[in-house]
N, CA, C and O of each residue as an XYZ file, in Angstrom:
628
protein
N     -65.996   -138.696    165.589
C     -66.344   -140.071    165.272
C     -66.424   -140.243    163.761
O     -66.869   -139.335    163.059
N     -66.041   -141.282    163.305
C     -65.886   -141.910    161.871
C     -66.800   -142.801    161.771
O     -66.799   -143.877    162.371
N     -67.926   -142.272    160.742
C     -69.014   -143.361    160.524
C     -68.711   -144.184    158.896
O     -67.895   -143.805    158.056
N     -69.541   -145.264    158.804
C     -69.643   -145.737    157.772
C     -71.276   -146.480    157.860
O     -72.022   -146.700    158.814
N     -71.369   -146.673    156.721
C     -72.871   -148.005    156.376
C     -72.658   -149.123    156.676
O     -71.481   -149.162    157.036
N     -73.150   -150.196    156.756
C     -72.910   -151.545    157.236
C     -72.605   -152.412    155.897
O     -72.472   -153.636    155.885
N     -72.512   -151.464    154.657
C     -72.092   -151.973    153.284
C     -70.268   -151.983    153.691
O     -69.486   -152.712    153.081
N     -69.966   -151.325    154.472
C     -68.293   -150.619    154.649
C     -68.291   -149.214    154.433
O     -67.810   -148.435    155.257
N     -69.084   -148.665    152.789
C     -68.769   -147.701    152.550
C     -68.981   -146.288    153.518
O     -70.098   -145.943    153.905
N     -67.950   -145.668    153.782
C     -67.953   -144.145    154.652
C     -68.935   -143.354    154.012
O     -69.348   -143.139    152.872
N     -69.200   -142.922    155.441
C     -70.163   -141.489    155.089
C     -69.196   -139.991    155.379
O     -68.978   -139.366    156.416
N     -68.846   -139.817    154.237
C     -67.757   -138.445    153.606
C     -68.569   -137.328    154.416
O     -67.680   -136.773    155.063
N     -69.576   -136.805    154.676
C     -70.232   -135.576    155.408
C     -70.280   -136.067    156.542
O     -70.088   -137.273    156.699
N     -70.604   -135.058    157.796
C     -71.052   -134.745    159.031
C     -72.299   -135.929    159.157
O     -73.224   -136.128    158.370
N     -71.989   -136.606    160.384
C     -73.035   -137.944    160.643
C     -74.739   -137.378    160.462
O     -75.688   -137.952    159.929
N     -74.656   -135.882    161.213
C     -75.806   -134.971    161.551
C     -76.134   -135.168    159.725
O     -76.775   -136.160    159.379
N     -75.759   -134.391    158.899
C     -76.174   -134.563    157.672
C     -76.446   -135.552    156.429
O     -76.943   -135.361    155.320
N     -75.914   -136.694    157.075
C     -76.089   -138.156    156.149
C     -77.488   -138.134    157.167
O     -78.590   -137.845    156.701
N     -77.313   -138.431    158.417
C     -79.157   -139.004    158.823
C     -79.954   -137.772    158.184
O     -81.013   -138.191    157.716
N     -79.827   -136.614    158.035
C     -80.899   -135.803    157.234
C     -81.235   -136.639    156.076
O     -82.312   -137.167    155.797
N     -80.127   -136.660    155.461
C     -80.698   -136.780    153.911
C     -81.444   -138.216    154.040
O     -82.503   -138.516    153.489
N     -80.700   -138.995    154.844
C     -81.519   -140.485    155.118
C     -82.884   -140.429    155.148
O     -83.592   -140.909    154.263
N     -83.372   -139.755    156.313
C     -84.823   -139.053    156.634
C     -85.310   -138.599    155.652
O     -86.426   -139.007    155.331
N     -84.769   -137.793    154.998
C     -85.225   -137.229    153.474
C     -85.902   -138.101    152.409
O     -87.127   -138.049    152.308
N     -85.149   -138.936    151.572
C     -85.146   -139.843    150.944
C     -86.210   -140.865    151.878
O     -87.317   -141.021    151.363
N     -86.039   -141.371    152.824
C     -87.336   -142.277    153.244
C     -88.498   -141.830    153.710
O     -89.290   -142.591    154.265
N     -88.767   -140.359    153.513
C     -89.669   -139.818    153.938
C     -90.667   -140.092    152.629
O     -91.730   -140.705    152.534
N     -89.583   -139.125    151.341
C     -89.805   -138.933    150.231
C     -90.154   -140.511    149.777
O     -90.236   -140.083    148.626
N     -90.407   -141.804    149.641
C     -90.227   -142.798    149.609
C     -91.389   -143.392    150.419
O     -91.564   -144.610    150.459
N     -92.342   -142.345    151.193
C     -93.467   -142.500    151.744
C     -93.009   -143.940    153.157
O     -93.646   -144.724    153.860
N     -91.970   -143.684    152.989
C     -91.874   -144.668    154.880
C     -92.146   -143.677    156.401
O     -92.004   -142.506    156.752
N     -92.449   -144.514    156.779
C     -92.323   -143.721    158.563
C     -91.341   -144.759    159.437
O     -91.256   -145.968    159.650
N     -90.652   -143.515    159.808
C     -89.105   -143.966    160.617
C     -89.418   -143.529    161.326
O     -90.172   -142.568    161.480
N     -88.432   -144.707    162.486
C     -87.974   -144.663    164.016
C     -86.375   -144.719    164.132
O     -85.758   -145.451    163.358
N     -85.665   -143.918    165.136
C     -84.204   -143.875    165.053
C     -83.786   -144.502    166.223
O     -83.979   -143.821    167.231
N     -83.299   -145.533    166.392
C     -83.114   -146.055    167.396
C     -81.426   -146.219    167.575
O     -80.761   -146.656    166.635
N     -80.803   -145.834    168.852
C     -78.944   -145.745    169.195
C     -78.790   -146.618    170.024
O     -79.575   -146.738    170.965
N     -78.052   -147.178    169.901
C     -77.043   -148.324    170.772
C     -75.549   -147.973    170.788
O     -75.010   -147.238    169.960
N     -74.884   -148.629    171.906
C     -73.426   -148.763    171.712
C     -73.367   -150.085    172.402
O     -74.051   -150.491    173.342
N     -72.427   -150.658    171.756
C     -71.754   -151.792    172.679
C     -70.277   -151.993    172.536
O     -69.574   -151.361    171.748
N     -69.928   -152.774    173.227
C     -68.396   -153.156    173.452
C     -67.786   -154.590    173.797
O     -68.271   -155.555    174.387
N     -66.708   -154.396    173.285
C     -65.850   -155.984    173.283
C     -64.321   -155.532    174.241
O     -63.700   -154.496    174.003
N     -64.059   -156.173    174.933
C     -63.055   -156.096    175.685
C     -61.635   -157.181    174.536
O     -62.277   -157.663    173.603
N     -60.897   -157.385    174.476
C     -59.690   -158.141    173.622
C     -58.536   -157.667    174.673
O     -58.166   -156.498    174.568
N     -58.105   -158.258    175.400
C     -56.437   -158.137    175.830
C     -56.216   -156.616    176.323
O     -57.321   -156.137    176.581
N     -55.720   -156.174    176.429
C     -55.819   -154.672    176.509
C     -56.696   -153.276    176.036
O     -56.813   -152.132    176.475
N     -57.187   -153.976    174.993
C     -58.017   -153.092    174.097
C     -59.481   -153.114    174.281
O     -59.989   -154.227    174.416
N     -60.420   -151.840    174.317
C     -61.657   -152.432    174.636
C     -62.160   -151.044    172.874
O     -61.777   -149.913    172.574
N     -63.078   -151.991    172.267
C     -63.455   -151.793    171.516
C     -64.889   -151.684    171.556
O     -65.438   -152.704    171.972
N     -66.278   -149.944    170.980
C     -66.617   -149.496    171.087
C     -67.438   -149.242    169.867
O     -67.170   -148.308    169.111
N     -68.580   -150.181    169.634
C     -69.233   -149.977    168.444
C     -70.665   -148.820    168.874
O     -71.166   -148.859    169.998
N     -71.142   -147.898    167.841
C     -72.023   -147.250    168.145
C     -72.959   -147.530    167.021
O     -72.558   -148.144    166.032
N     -73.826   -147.234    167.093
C     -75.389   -147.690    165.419
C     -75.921   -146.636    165.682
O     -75.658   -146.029    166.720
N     -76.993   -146.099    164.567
C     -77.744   -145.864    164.445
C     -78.630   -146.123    163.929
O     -78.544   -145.812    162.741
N     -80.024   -146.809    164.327
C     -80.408   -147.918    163.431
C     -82.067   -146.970    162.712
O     -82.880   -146.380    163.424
N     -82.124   -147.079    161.472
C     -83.573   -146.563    160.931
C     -84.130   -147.817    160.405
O     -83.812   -148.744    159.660
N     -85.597   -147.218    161.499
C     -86.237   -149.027    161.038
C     -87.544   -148.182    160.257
O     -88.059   -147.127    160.626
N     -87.833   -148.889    159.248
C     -88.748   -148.232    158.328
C     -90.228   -149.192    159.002
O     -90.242   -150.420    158.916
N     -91.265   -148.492    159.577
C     -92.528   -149.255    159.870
C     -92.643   -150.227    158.889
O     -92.869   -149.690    157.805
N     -92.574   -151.605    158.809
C     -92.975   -152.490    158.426
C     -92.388   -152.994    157.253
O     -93.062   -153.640    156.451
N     -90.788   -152.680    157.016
C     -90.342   -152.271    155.953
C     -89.019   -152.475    155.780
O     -88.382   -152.446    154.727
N     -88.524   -152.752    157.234
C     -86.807   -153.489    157.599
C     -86.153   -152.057    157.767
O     -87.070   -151.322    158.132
N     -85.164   -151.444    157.681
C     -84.330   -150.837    157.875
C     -82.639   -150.640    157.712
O     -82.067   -151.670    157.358
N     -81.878   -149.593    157.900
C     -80.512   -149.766    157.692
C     -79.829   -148.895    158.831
O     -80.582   -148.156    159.466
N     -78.709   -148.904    159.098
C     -77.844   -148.293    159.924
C     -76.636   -147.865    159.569
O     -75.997   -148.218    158.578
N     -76.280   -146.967    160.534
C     -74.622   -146.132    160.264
C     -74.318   -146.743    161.857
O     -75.066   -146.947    162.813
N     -72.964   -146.910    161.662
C     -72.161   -147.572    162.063
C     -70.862   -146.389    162.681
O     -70.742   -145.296    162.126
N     -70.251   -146.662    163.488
C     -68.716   -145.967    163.917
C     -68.055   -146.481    165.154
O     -68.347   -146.253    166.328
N     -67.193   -147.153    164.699
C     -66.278   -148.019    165.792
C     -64.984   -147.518    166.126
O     -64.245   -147.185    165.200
N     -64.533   -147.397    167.506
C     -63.620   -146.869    168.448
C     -63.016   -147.922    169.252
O     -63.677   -148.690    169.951
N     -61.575   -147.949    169.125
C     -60.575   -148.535    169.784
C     -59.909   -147.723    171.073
O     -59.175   -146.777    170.784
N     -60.095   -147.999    172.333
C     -59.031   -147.889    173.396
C     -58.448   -148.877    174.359
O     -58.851   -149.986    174.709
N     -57.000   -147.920    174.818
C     -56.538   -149.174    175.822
C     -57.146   -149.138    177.026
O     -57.325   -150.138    177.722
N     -57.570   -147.709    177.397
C     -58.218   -147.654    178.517
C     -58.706   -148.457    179.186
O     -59.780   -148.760    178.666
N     -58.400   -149.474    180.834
C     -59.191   -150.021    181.277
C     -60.286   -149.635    181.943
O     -60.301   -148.551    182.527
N     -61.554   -150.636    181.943
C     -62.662   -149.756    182.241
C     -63.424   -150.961    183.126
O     -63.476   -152.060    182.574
N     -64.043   -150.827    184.515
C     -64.706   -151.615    185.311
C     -65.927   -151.862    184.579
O     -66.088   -151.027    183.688
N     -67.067   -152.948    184.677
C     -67.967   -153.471    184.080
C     -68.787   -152.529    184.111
O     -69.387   -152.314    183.057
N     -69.037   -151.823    185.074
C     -69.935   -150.630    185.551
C     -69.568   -149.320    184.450
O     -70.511   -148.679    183.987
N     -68.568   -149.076    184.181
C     -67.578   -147.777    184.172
C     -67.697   -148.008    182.205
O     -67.860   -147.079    181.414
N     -67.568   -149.386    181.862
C     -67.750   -149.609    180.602
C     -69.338   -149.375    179.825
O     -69.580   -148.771    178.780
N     -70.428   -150.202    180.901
C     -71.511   -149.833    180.549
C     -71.990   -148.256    180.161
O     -72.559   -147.773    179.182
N     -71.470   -147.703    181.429
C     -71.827   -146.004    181.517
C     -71.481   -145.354    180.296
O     -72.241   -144.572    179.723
N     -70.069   -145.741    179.792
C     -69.703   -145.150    178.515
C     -70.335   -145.498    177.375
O     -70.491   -144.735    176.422
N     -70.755   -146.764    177.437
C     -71.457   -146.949    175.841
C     -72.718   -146.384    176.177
O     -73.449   -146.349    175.188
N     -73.500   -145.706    177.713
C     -74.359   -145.106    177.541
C     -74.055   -143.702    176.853
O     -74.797   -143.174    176.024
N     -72.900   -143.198    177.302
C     -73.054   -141.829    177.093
C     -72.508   -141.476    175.635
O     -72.464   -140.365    175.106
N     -72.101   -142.713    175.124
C     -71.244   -142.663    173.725
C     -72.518   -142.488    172.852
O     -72.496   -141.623    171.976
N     -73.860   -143.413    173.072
C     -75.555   -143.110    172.857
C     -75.862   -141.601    173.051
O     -76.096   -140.778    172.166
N     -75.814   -141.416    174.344
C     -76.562   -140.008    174.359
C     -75.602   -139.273    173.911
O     -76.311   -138.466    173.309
N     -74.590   -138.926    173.735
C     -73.834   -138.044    172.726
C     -74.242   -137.491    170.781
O     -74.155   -136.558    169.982
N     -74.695   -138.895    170.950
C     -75.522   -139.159    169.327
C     -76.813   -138.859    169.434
O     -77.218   -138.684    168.285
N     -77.679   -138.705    170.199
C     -79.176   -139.027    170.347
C     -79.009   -137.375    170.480
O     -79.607   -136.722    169.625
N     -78.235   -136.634    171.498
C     -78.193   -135.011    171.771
C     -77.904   -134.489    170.485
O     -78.421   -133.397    170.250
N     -77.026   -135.127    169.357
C     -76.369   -134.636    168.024
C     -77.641   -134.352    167.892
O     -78.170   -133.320    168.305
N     -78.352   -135.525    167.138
C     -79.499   -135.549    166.490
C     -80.886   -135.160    167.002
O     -81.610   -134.928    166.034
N     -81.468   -135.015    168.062
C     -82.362   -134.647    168.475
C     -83.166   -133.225    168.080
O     -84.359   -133.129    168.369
N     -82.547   -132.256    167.486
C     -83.775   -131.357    167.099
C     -83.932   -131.649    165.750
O     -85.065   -131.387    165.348
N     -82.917   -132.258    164.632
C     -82.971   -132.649    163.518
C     -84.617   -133.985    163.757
O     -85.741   -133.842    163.276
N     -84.119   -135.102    164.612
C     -85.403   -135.805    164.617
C     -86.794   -135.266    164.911
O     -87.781   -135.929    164.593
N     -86.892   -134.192    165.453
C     -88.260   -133.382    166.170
C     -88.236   -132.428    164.610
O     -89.272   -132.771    164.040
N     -88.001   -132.102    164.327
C     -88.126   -131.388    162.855
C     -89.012   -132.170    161.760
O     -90.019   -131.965    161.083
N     -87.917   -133.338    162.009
C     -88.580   -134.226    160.712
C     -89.760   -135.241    161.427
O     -90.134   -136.257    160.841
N     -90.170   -134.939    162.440
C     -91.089   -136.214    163.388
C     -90.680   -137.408    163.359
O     -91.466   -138.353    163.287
N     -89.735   -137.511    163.398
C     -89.291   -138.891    163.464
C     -89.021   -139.560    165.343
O     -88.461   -138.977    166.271
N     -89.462   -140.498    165.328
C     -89.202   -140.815    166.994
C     -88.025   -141.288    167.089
O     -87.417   -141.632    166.076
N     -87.453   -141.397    168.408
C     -86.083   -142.075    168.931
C     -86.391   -142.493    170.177
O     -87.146   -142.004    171.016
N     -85.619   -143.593    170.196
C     -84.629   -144.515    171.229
C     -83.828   -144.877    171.535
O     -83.356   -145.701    170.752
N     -83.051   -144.645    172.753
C     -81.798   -144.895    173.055
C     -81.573   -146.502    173.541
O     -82.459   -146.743    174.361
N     -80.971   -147.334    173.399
C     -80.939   -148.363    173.734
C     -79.569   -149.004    174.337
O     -78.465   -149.043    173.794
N     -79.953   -149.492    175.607
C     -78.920   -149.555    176.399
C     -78.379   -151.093    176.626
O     -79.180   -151.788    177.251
N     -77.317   -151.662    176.278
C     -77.125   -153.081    176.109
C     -76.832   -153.786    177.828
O     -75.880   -154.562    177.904
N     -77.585   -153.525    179.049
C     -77.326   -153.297    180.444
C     -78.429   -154.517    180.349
O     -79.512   -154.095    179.942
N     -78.414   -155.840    180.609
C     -79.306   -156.669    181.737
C     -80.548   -156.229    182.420
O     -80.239   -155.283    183.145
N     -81.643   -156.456    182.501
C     -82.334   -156.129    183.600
C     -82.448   -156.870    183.917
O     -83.617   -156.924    184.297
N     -81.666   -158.270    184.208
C     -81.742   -159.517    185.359
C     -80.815   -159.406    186.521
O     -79.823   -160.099    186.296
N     -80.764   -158.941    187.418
C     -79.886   -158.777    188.570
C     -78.508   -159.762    188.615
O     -77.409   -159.597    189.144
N     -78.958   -160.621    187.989
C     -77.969   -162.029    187.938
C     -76.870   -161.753    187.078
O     -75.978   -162.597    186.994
N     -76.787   -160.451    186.274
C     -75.676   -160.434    185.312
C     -74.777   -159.257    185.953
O     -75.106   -158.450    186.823
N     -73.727   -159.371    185.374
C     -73.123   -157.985    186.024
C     -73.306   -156.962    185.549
O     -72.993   -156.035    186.296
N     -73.872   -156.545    184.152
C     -73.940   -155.262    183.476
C     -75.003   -154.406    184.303
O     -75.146   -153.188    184.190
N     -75.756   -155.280    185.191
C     -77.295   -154.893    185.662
C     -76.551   -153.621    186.880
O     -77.065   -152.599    187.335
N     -75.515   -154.075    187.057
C     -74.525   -152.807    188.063
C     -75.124   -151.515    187.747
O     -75.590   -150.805    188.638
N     -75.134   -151.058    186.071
C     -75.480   -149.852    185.655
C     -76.511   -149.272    185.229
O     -76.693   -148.123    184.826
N     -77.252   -150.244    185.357
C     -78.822   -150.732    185.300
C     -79.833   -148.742    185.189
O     -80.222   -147.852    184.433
N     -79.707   -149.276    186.846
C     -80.397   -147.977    187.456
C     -79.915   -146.272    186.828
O     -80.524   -145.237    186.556
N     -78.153   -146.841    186.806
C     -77.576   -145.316    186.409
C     -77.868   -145.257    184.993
O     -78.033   -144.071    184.707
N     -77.943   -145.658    184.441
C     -78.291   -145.365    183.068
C     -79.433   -144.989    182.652
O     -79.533   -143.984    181.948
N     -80.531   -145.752    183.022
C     -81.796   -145.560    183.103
C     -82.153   -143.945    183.727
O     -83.153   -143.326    183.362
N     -81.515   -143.601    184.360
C     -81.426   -142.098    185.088
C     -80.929   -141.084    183.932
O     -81.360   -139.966    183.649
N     -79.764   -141.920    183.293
C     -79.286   -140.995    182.721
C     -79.801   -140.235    181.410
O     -79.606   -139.059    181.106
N     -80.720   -141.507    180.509
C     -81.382   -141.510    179.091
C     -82.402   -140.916    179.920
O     -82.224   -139.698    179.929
N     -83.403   -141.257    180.626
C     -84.609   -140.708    180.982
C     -85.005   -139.352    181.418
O     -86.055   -138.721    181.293
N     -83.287   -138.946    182.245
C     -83.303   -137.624    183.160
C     -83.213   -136.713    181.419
O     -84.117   -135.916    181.171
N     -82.097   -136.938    180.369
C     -82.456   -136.693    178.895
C     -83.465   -135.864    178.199
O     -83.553   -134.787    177.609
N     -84.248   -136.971    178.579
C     -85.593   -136.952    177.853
C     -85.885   -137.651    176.864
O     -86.757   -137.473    176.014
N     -84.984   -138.628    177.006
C     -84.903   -139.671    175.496
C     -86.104   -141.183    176.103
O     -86.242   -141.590    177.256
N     -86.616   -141.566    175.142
C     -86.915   -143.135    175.355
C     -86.191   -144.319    175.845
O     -85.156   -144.701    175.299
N     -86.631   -144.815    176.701
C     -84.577   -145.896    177.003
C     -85.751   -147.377    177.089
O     -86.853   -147.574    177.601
N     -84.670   -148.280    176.191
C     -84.888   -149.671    176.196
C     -83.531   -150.414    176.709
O     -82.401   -149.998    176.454
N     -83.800   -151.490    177.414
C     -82.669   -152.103    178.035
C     -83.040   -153.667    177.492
O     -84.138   -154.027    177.067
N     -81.761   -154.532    177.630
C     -82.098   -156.046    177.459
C     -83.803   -156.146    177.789
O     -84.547   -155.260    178.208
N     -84.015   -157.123    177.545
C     -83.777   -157.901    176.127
C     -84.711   -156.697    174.815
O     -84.909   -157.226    173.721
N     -85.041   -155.719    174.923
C     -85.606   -155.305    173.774
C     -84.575   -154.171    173.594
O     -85.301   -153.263    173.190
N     -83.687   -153.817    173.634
C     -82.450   -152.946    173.619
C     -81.987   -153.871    172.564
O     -81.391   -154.872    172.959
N     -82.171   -153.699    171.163
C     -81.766   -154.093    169.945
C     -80.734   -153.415    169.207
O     -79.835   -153.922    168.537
N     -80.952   -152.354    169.392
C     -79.889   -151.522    168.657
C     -78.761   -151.726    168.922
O     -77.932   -151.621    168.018
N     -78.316   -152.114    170.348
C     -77.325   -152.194    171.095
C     -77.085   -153.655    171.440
O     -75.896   -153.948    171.313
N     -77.766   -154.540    171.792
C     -77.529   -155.695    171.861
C     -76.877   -156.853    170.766
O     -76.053   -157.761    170.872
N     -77.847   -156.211    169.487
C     -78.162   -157.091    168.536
C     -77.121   -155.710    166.975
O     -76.237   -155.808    166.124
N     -77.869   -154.870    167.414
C     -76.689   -154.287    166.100
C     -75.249   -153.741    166.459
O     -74.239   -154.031    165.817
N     -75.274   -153.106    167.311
C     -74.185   -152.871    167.559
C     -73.346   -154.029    167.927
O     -72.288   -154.375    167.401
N     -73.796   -154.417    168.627
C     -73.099   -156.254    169.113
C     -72.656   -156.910    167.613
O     -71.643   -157.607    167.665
N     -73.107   -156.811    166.675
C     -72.408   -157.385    165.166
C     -71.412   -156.719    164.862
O     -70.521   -157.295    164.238
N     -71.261   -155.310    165.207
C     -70.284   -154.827    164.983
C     -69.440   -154.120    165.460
O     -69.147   -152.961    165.167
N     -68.856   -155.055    166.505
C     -67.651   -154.674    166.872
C     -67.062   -155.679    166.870
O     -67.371   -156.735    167.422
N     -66.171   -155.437    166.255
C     -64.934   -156.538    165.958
C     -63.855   -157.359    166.681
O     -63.104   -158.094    166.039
């Protein structure tokens, strides 16, 4: 995966080692961080496009994110799409996870899935929720699933 900042500019090192130094610097900087992952997705014509975040929210203090967006043609059922931007999350949350327990920093995975029965994403509802939790990760879903709703959702194009 190819990350960048939400400035544009790329992060040239290993994603694992830009969130260190991130942590570093806002530690050093006397903040207390939370790491919160999302993915979401845009369907276009053939193409379904695949934004992932990582969002550091500084207690009381706003925050910034890394960013990495993925293009396929692959078609994918509503169900089958959700599942992936879960696991495209826990792929990142598993990267990072002893790096965050090192530095005490908490995490959340955040899953951009409905919990109103009335939508269709709510299909993956349950499986996902199985999937972050069976983990061991924190899981937020609509409407407080921000990372994923609300940041990642800006960026995908």
């Amino acid at each position: 995966m190819l990350w960048h900042k939400f400035s544009g500019e790329p992060i040239k090192v290993p994603v694992k080692s830009a969130v260190e130094d991130a942590i570093i610097r806002e530690k050093n900087a006397g903040y207390k961080l939370k790491v919160c992952i999302g993915t979401d997705s845009q369907v276009r014509g053939g193409d379904t496009e695949f934004a992932t975040v990582i969002v550091f929210l500084r207690e009381k203090r706003g925050g910034f994110m890394f960013i990495s967006n993925e293009r396929t043609t692959k078609p994918y059922s509503i169900k089958e799409r959700m599942l992936v931007e879960v696991a495209r999350s826990i792929e990142i949350a598993f990267e990072l996870c002893d790096l965050l327990s090192k530095y005490e920093v908490d995490m959340e995975v955040h899953a951009d899935i409905n919990t109103n029965p009335q939508f269709k994403s709510n299909e993956a509802l349950r499986e996902a929720m199985g999937y972050i939790l069976g983990m061991g990760y924190a899981f937020k879903a609509k409407p407080d699933a921000f990372a994923s709703s609300c940041c990642a959702d800006k960026m995908v194009n």
